[in-house]
C-alpha positions in Angstrom: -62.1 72.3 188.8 -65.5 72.6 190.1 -67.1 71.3 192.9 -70.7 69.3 192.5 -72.6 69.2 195.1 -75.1 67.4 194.5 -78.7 68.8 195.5 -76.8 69.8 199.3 -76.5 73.7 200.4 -80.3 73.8 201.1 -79.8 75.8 204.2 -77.5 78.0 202.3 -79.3 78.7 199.1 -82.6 79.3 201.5 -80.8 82.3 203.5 -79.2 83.6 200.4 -82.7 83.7 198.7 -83.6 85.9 201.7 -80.4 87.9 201.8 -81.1 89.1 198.5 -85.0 90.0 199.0 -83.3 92.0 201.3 -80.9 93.9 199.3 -83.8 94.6 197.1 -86.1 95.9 199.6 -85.6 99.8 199.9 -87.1 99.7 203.4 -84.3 96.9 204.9 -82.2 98.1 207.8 -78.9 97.9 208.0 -79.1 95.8 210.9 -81.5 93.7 208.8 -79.1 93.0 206.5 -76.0 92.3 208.2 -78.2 89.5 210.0 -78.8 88.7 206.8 -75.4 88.2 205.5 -74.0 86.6 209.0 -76.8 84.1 208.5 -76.1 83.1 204.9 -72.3 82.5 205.7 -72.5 80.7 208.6 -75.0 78.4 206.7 -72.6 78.4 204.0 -69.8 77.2 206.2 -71.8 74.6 207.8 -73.0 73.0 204.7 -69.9 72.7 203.2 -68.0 71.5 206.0 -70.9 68.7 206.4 -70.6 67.2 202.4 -66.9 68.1 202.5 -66.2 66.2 205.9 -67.7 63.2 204.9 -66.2 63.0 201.6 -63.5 62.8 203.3 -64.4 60.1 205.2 -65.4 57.8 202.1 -62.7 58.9 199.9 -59.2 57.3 199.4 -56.5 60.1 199.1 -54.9 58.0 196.1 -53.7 60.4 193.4 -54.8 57.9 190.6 -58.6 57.8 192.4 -58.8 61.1 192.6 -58.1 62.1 189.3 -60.3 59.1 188.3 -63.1 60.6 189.9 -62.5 64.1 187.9 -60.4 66.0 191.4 -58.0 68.2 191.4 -54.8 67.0 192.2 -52.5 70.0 193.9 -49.4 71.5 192.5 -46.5 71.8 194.3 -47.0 75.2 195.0 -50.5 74.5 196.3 -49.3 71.8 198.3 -46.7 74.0 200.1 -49.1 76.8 200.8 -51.8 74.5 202.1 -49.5 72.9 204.3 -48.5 76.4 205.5 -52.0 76.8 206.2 -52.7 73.6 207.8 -49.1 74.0 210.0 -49.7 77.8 211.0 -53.3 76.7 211.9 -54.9 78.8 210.0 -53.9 81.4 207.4 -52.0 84.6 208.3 -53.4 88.2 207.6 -52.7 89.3 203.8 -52.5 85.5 202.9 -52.5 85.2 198.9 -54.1 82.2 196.7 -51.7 80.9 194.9 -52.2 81.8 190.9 -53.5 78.5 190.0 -56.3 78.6 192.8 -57.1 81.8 191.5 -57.6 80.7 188.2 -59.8 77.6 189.3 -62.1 79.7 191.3 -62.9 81.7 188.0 -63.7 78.9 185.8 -65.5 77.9 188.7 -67.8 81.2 188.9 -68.3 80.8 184.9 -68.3 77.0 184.5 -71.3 76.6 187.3 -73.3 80.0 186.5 -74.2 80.3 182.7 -75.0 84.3 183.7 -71.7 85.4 184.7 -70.1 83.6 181.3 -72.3 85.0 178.9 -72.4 88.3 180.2 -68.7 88.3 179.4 -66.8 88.6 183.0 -63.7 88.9 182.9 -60.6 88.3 185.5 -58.0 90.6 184.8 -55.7 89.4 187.8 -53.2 92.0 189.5 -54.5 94.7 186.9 -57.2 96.9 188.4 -58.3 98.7 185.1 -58.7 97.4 181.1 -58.5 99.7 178.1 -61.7 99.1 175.1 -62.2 100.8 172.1 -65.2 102.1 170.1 -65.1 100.2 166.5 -66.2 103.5 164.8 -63.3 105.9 166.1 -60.5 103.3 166.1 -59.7 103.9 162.8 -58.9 107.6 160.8 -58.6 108.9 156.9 -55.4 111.4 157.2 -52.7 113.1 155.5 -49.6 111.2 155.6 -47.3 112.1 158.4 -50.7 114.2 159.8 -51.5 114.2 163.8 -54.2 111.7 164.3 -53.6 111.6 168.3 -56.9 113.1 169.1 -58.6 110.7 167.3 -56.9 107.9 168.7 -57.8 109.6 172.4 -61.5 109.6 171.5 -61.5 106.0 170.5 -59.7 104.3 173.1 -60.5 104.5 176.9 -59.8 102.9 180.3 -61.8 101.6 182.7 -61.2 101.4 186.4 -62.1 98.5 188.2 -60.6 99.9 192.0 -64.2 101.2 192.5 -66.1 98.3 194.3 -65.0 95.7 196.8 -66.4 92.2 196.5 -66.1 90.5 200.4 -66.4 87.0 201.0 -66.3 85.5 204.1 -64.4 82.1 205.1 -64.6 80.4 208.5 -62.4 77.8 208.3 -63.5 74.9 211.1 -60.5 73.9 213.0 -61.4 70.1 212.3 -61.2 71.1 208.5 -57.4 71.9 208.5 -56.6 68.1 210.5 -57.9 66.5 206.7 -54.7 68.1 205.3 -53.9 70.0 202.3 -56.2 68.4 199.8 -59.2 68.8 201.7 -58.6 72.7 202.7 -58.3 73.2 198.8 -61.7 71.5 198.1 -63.2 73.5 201.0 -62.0 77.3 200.2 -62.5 77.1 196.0 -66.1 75.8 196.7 -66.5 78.7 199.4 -64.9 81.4 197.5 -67.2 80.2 194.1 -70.3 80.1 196.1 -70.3 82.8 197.9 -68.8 85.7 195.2 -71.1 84.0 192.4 -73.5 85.4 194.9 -72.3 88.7 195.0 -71.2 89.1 191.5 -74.9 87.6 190.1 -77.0 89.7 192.4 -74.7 93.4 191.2 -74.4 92.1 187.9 -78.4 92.1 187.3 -79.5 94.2 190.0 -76.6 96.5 190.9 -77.7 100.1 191.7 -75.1 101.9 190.8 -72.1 103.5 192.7 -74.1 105.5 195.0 -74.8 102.5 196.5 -71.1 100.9 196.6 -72.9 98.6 193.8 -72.1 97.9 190.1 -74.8 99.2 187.4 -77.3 96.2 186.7 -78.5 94.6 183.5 -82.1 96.0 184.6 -81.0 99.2 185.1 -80.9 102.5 183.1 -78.2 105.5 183.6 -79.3 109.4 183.6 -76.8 110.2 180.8 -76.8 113.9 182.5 -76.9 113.3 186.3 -75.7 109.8 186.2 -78.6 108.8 188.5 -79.7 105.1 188.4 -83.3 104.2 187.5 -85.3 100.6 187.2 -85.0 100.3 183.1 -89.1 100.7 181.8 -90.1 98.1 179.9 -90.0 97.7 176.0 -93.2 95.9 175.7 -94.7 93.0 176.1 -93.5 89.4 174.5 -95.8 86.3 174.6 -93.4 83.9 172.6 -97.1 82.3 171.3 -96.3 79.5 168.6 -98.1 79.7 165.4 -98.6 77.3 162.5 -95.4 79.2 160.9 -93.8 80.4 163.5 -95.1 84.7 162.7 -95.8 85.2 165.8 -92.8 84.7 167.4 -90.6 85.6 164.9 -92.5 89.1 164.8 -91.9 89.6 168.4 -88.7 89.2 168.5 -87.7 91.0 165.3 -88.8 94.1 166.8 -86.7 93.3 169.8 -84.0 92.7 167.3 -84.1 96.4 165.3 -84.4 98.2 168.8 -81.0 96.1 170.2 -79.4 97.3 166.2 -79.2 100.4 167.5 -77.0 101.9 170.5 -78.1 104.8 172.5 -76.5 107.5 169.9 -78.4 105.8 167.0 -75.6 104.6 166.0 -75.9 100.6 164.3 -74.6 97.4 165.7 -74.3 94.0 164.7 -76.9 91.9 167.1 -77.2 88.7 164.9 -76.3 85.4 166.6 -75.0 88.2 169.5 -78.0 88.3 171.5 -78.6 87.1 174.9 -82.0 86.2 176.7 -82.0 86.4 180.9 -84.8 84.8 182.3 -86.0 83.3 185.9 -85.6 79.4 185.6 -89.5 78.9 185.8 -90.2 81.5 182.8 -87.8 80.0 180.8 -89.5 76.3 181.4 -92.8 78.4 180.3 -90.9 79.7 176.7 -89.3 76.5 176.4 -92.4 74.6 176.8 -94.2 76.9 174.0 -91.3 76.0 171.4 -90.4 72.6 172.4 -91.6 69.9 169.2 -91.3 66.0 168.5 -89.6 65.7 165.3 -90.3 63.0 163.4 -87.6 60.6 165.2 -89.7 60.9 168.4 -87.2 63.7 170.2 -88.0 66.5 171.5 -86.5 69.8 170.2 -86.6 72.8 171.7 -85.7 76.2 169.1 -86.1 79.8 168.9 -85.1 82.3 165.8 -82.5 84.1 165.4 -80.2 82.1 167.3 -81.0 83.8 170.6 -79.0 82.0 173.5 -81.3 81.5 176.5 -79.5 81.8 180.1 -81.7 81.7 183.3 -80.8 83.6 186.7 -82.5 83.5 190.1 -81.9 87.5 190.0 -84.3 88.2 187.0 -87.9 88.7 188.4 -90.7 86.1 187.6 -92.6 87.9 184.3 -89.7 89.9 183.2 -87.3 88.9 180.2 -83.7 91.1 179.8 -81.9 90.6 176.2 -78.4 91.7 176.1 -76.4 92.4 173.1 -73.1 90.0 174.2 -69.6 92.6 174.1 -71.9 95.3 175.8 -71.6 95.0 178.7 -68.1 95.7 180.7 -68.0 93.0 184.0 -64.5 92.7 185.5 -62.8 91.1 188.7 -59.6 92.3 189.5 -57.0 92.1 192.0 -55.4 88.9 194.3 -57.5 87.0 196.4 -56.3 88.2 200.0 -57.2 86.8 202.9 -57.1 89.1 206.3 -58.7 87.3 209.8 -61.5 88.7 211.0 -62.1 90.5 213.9 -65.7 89.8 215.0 -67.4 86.2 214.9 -70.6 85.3 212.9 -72.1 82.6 215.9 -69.7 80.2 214.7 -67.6 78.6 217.2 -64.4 76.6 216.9 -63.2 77.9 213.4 -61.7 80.9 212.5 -63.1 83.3 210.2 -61.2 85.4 207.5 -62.4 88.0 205.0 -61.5 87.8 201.3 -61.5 90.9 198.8 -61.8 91.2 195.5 -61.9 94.2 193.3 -65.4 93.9 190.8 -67.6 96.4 188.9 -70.0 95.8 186.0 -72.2 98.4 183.5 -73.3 98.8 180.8 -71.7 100.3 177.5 -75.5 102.2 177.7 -79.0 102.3 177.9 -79.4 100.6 174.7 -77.0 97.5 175.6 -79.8 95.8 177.5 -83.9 95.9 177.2 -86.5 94.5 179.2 -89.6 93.0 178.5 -92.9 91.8 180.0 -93.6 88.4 179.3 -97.2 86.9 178.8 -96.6 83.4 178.1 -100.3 81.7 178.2 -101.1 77.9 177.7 -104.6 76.6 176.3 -107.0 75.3 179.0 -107.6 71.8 178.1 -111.6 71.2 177.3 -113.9 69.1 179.8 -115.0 65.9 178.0 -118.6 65.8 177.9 -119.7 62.6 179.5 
């Protein structure tokens, strides 16, 4: 169950916006960014305690109404531990999500951010590592009865997700816990999904790398030899211009198309109906608007070859476009949600405030998983009318 919030969080999504210009900025302070962060969550807690408070003020605690309305209705187990929570006064250090809140708060994070689902994340609970295979060594011609165990180590691996810790912060307001169990549910899920979709969407596109306690990003490239992490170069330059047949277009991204076939060994790959297209919400209005048409039952249709699945994200830059073959790219979340109470305050008074971890990581499978391109997306200047 997701929470809609309909056109609220301003203050929040204005100091997250700023929060992440700071991550990006190689000249930021530390101090500069901790600032950062404590401003973002404390306008993150605020926001939501405003829309949730008074929600609870117009809303009838009526199963029947609230499932009417498309809430969640709490399990028994969700029920005890919230009222735990709500008769402890708070939740006690190492505090675990039940299961089921767990699994809400995922489908929240994909549900709500188109990125994060077709870039594949995955949320392998308790387990900290997954095991994937390469399609062209997980198979072997042999002799019967004859040892085929090296092969089988060459074609499947593990990946650890123990490397990176994903923090969330969650000051609970001491009025929040007097609305009762229902209401500290609705709060934490729509904390927990806002403020790791964050995270996760920020490292997911613009990770740099473990060196800086980061996942690798979609726009970045790995030094196959040092492992160093570099800003990917661009592929070219993609102006998504409509013809009279559609060969513009189609050329472009055909040639986008035979450089995804390959993977970074030269090796071929199926990228038919498997390719992704990231782009910043106003760019994708701009290719949108260039292959938008009336058909002839006066609707507008909006279609682009090859069956490429257009996903915008805040984290792309203006006047770049990232196409991603979907399957390679390896995004995990691992481990329980815990909560621990925190130490130190972020300015906000009468609430207490808890830290919660998560194990993530993301990269990809290699350089050749993911290309960039410039876009040059122009419209035709209307002509003056001569008077």
């Amino acid at each position: 169950m997701t929470i809609k919030l309909n056109g609220k969080m301003e203050n929040f999504k204005a100091k997250k916006e700023t929060y992440t210009k700071l991550l990006k900025d190689e000249n930021a302070t530390p101090e500069q960014l901790q600032n950062a962060v404590d401003e973002m969550f404390v306008a993150l807690q605020e926001d939501l305690t405003e829309k949730i408070t008074a929600d609870a003020r117009n809303s009838s605690l009526d199963t029947q109404v609230l499932v009417s309305r498309g809430s969640h209705v709490l399990t028994s187990e969700e029920t005890a531990f919230y009222n735990k929570v709500v008769e402890d006064g708070g939740f006690n250090d190492e505090s675990i999500f039940p299961e089921s809140v767990q699994d809400r708060i995922f489908e929240g994070l994909v549900k709500d951010r188109p990125l994060l689902q077709a870039i594949g994340l995955q949320d392998l609970g308790a387990v900290t590592k997954f095991i994937y295979s390469d399609p062209t060594l997980a198979y072997a011609w042999k002799e019967i009865f004859g040892d085929i165990s090296g092969q089988v180590n060459n074609a499947f691996r593990d990946e650890k997700i123990t490397q990176l810790k994903l923090t969330a912060f969650g000051a609970i307001p001491n009025d929040m816990l007097e609305l009762g169990p229902v209401w500290v549910d609705r709060y934490m899920v729509t904390l927990l999904i806002e403020s790791l979709a964050a995270g996760l969407e920020y490292g997911l596109v613009n990770g740099r790398g473990p060196a800086q306690d980061e996942p690798i990003g979609l726009l970045k490239d790995v030094d196959p030899e040092t492992g160093a992490v570099t800003d990917k170069k661009s592929s070219g330059k993609l102006t998504f211009a409509p013809s009279e047949r559609g060969e513009v277009v189609v050329g472009e991204l055909y040639g986008m198309l035979s450089k995804l076939s390959k993977d970074a060994k030269g090796k071929y790959r199926k990228v038919l109906n498997k390719v992704v297209m990231f782009v910043n919400p106003i760019d994708l209005l701009a290719v949108n608007a260039r292959h938008t048409i009336q058909n002839d039952a006066g609707q507008f249709v909006t279609n682009l070859p090859y069956n490429i699945k257009p996903v915008d994200s805040e984290e792309i830059p203006a006047g770049k476009v990232a196409f991603l073959v979907q399957g390679e790219y390896i995004a995990a979340i691992a481990g329980a949600y815990k909560l621990k109470k925190f130490d130190q305050t972020l300015a906000i008074e009468d609430a207490l405030l808890y830290t919660i971890k998560r194990f993530a990581n993301g990269r990809p499978k290699d350089n050749q998983a993911v290309l960039v391109y410039d876009l040059d997306i122009q419209f035709p200047v209307p002509s003056e009318e001569t008077p």
